[in-house]
Backbone bond lengths (Angstrom), bond angles and torsions (degrees), N, CA, C in turn:
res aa  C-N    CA-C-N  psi(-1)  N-CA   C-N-CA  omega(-1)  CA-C   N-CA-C  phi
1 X - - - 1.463 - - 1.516 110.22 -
2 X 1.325 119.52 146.37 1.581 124.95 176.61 1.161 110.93 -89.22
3 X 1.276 132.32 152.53 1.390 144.82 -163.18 1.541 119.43 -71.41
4 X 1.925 108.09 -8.50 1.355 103.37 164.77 1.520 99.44 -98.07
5 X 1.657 131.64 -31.98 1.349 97.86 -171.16 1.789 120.48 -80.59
6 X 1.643 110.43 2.41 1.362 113.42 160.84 1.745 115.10 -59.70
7 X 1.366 118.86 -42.01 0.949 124.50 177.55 1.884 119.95 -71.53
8 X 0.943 110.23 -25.33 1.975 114.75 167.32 1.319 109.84 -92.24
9 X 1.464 116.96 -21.22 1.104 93.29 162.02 1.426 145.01 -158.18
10 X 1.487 108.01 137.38 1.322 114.76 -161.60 1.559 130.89 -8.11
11 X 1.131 120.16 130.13 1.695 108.13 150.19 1.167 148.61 -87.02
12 X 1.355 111.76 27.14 1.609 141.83 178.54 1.816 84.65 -108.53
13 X 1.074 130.21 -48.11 1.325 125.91 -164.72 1.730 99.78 79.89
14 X 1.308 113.07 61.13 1.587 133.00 167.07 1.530 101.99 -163.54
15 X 1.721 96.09 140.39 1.202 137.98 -153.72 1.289 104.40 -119.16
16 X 1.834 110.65 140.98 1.720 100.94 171.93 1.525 94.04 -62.12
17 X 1.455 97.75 146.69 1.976 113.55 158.54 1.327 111.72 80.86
18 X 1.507 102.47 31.73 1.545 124.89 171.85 1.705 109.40 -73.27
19 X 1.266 87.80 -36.34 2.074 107.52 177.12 1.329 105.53 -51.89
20 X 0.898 97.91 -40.45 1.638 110.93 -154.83 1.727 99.83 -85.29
21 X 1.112 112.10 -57.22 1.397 110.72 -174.37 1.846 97.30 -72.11
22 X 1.101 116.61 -2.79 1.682 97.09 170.14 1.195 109.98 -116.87
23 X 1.391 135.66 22.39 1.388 152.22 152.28 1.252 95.56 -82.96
24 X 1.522 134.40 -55.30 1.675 125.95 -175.83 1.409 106.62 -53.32
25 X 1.422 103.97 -47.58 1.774 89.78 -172.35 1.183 136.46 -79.71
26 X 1.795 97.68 -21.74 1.738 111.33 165.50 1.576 115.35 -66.25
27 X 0.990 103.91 -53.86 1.884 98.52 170.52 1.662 112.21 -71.03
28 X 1.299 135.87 4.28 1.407 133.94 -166.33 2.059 82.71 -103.94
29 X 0.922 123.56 -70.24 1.322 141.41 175.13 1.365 106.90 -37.86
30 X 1.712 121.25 -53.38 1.254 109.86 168.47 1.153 147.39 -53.43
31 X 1.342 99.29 -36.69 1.727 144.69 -168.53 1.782 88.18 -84.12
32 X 1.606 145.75 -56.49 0.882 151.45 140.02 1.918 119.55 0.19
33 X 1.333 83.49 -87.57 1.418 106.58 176.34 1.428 121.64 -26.38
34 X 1.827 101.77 -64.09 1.386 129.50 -156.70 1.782 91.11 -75.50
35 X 1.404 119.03 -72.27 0.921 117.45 -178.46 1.296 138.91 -39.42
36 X 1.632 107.10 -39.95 1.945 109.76 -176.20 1.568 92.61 -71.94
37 X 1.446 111.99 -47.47 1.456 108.21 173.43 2.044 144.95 -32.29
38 X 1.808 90.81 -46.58 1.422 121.95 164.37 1.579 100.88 -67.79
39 X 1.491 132.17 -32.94 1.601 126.56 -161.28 1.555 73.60 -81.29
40 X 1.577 129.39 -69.54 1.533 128.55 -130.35 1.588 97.78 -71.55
41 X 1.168 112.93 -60.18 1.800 123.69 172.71 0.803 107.27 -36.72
42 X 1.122 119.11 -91.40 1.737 143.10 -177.89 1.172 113.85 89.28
43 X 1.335 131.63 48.69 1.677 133.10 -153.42 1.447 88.48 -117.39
44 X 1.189 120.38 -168.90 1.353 121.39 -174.67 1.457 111.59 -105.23
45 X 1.251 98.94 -38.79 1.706 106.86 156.03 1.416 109.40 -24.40
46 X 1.738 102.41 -91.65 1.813 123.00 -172.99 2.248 89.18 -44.51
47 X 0.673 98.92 -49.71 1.490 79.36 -177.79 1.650 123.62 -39.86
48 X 1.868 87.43 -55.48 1.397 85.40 -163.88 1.681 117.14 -79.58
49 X 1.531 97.49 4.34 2.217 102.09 -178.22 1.441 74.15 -102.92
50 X 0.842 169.32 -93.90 1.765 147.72 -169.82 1.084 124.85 -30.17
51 X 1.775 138.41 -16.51 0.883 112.37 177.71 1.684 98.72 -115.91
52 X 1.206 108.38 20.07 1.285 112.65 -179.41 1.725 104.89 -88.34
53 X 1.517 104.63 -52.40 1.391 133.38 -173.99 1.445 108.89 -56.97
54 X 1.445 107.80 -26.69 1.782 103.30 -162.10 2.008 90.25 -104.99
55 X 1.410 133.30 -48.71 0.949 101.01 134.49 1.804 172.31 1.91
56 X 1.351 97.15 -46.99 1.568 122.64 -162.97 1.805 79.27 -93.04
57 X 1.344 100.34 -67.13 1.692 113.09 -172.77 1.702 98.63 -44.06
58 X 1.078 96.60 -54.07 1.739 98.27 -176.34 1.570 112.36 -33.91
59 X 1.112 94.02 -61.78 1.907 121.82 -152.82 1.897 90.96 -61.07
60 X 1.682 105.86 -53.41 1.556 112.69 -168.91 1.350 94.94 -63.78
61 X 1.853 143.24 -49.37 0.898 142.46 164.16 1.806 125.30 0.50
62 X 1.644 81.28 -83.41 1.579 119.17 170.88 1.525 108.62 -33.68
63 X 1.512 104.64 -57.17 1.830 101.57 -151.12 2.155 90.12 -93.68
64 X 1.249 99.05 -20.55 2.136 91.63 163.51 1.381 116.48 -76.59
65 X 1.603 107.43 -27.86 1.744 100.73 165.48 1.481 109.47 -66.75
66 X 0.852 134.64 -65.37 1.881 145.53 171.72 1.749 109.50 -22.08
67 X 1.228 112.33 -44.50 1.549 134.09 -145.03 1.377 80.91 -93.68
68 X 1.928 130.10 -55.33 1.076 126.91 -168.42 1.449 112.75 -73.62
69 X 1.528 104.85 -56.28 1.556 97.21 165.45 1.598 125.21 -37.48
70 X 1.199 134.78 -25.65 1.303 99.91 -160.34 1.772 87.34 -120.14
71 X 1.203 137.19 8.73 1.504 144.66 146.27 1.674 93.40 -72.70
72 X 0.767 126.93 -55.03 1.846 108.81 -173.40 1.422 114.50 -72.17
73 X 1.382 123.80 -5.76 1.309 124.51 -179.72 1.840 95.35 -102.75
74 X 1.003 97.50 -33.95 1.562 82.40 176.21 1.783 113.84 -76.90
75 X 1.058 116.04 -27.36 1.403 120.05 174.34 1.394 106.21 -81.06
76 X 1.102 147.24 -46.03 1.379 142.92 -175.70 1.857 101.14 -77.30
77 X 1.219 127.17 56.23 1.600 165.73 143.74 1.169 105.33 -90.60
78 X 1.132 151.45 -75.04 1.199 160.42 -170.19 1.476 120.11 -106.02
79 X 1.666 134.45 -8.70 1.033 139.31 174.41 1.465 114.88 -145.36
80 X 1.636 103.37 162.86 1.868 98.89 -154.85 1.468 88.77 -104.41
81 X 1.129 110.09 115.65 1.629 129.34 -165.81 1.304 90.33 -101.93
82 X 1.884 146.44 167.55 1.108 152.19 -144.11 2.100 92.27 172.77
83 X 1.415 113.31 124.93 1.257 115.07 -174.23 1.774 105.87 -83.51
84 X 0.862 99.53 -20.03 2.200 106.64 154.84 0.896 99.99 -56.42
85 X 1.460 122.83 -66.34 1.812 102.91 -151.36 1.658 97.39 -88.56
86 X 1.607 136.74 -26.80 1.204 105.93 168.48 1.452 122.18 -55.02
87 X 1.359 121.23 -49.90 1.603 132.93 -152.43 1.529 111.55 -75.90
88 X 1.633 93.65 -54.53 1.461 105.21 175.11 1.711 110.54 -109.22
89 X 0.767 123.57 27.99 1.721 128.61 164.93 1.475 107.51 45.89
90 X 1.293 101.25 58.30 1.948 101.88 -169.21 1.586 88.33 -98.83
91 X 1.552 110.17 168.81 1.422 110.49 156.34 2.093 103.79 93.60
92 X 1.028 100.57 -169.19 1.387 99.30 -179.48 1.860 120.10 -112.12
93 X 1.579 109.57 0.68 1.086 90.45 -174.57 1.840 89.64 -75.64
94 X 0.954 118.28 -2.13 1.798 96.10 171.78 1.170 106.28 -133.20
95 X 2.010 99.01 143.30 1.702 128.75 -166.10 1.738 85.55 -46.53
96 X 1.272 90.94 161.08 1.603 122.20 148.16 1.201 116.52 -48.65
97 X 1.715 120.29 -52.63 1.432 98.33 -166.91 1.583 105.56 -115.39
98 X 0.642 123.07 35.76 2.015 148.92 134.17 1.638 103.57 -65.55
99 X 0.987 106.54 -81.59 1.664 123.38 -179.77 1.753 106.61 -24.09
100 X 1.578 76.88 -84.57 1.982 87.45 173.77 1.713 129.13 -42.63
101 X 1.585 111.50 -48.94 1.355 110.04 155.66 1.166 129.04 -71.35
102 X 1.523 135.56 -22.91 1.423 105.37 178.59 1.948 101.52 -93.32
103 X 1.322 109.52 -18.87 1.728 89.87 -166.18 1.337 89.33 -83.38
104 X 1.353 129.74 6.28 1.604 120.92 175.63 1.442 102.12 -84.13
105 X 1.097 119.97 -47.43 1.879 116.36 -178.44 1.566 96.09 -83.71
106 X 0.944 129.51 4.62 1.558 131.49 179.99 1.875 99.26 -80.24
107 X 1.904 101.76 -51.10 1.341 104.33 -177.64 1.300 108.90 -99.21
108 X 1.062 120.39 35.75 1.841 135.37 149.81 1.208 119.66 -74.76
109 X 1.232 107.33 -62.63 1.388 142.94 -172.71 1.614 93.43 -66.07
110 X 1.395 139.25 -59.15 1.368 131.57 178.81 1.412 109.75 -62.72
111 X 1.108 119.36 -28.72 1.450 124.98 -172.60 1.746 107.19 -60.71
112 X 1.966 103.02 -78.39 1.327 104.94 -158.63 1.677 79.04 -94.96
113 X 1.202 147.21 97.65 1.305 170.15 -139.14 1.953 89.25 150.22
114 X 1.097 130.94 -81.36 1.092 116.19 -166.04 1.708 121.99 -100.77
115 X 0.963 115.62 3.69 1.411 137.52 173.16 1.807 90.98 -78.25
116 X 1.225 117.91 -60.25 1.395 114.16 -171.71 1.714 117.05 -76.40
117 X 1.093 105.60 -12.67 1.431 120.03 173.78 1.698 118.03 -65.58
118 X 1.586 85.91 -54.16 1.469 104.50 176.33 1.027 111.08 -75.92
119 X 1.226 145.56 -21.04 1.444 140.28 -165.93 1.363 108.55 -94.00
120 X 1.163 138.39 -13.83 1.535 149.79 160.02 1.505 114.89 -110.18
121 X 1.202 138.04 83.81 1.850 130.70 -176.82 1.372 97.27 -83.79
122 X 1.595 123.09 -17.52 1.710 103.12 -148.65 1.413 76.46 -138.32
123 X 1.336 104.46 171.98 1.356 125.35 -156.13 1.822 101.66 -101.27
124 X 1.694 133.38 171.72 0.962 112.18 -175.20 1.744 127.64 -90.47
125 X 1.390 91.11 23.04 1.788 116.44 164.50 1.346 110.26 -135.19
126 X 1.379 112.55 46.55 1.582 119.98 134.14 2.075 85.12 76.75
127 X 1.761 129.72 10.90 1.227 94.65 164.97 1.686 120.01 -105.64
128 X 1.507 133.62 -178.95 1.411 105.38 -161.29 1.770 94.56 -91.11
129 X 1.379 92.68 -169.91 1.340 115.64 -144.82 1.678 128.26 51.09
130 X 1.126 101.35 -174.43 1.322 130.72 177.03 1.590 148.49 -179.91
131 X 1.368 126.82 163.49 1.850 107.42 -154.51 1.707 98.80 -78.28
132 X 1.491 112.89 -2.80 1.440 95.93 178.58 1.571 103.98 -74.25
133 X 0.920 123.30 -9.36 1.824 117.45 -161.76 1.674 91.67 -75.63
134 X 1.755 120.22 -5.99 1.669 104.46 173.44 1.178 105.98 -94.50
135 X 1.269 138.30 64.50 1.457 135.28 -143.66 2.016 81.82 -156.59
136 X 1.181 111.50 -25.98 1.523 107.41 -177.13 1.604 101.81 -87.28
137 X 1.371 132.70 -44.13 1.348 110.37 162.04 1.305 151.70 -18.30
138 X 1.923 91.85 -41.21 1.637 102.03 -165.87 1.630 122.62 -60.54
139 X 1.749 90.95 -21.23 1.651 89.83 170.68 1.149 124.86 -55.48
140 X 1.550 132.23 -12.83 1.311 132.80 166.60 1.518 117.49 -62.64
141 X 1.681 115.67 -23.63 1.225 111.37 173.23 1.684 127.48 -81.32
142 X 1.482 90.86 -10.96 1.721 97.53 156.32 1.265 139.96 -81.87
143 X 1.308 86.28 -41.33 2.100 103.29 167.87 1.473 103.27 -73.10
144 X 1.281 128.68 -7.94 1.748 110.03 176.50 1.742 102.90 -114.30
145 X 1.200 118.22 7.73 1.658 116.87 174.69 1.675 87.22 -98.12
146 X 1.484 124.95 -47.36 1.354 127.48 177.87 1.423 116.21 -36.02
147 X 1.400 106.97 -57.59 1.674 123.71 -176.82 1.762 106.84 -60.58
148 X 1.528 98.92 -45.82 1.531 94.66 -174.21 1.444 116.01 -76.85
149 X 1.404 130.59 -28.98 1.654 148.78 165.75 1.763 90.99 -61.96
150 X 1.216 159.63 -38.02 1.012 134.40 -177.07 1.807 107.10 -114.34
151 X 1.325 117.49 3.79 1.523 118.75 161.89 1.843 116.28 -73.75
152 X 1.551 103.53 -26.83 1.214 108.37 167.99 1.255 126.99 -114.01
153 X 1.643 122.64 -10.73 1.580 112.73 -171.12 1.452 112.60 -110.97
154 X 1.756 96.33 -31.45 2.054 110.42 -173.86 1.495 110.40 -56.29
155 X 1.152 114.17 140.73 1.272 118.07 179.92 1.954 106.80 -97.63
156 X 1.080 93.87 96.35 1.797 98.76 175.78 1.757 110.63 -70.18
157 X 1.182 121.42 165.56 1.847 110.63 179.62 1.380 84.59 -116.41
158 X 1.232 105.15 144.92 1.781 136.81 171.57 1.248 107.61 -20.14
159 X 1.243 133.78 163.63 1.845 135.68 157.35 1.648 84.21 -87.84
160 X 1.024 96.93 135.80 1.562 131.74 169.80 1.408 118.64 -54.97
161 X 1.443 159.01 85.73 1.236 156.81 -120.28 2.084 99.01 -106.93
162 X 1.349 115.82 93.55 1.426 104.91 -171.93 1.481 118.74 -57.49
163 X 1.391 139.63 132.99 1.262 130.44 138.33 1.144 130.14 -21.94
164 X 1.491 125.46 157.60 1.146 134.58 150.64 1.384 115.02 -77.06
165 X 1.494 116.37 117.99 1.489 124.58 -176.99 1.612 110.74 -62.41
166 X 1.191 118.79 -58.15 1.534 151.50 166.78 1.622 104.77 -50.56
167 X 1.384 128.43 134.99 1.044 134.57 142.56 1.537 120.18 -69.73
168 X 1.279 133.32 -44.46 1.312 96.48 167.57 1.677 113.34 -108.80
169 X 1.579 97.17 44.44 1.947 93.61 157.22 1.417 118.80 -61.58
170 X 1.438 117.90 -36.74 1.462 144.62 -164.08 2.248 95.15 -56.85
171 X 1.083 93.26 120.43 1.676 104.06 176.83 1.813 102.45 -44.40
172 X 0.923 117.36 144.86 1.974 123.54 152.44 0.766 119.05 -89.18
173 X 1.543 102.12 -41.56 1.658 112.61 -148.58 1.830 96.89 -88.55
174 X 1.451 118.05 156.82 1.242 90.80 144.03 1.957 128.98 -116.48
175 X 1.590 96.73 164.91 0.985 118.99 -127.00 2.038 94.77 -79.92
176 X 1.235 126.43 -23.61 1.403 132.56 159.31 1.088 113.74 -61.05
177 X 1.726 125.99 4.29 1.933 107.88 -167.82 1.964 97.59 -115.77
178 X 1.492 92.81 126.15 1.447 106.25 -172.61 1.303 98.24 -26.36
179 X 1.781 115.98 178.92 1.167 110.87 -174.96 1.948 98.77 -121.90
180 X 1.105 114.13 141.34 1.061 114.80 -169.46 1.915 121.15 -60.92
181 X 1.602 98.33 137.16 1.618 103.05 -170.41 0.995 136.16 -50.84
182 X 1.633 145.20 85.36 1.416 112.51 178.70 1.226 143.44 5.59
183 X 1.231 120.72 125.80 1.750 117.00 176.79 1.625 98.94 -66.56
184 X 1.535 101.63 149.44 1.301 103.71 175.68 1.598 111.14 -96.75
185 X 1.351 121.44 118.18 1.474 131.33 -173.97 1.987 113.43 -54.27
186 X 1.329 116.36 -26.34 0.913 124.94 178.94 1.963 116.06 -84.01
187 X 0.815 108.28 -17.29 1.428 121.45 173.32 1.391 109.55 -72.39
188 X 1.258 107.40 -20.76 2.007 96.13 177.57 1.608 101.02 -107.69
189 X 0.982 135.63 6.40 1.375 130.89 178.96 1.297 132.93 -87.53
């Protein structure tokens, strides 16, 4: 190893926003679990710990999108933030293998989200729908761990500070000193 990647990275082999990416996979797995389970069973039980679970994910979803949004609006003040690379982690302020694991449990979650949707339309007395169809939400709980894993770890680059095009755009004066009084029109008359 070279003497900068000793320095990025850890010697525990943990990373800031390790939390975060094992919150995606514990609720991706759960959300997993409960659901193929609620399609295969189909009891009202497995329904209702699936439709509790895909829900729950929903709701935590919701309030990490909120939490991230308004940390990326306060940071994109001073840095050029891009709603790709928060939401979907495009671009370079986030590693490779950030990227790869969360939009991978990101397209889990879209997957058996609608795989389980479709696989039950009607209810288990023949009327339509069913509680797996809340199973397509949960992708919100990936896109808002996404937002919050790159509201605190992505490295955005600075806003760019423009020049003065003009040589004398640049102030002289300075800019705290009162501004001088009107002439009084009656004084020359």
């Amino acid at each position: 190893m070279t003497e900068t990647a000793d320095r990025s990275e850890p010697r525990s082999g943990r990373h800031a926003g390790d939390v975060i990416i094992l919150a995606d996979f514990v609720g991706t797995l759960a959300f997993a679990i409960t659901a193929v389970t609620a399609a295969i069973v189909f009891t009202t039980a497995a329904q209702w710990v699936g439709a509790i679970t895909a829900m729950s994910l929903f709701a935590v979803g919701v309030f990490a999108f909120l939490w991230s949004f308004w940390n990326v609006v306060q940071r994109s003040r001073a840095e050029l933030v891009g709603v790709t690379q928060v939401y979907l982690l495009l671009g370079t302020p986030t590693p490779g293998r950030v990227r790869v694991r969360m939009l991978g449990l990101l397209a889990v979650q879209i997957v058996v989200g609608l795989v389980t949707a479709l696989s039950r339309t009607e209810t288990a007395d023949g009327g339509a729908g069913s509680s797996l169809a809340l199973g397509v939400l949960v992708p919100m709980y990936g896109l808002g761990l996404n937002g919050l894993w790159a509201a605190y770890h992505a490295t955005f680059p600075p806003i760019p500070i423009p020049e003065p095009t003009e040589p004398h755009a640049r102030r002289t004066t300075d800019p705290t000193a009162e501004p001088d009084p009107e002439p009084d029109p009656e004084a020359n008359a």
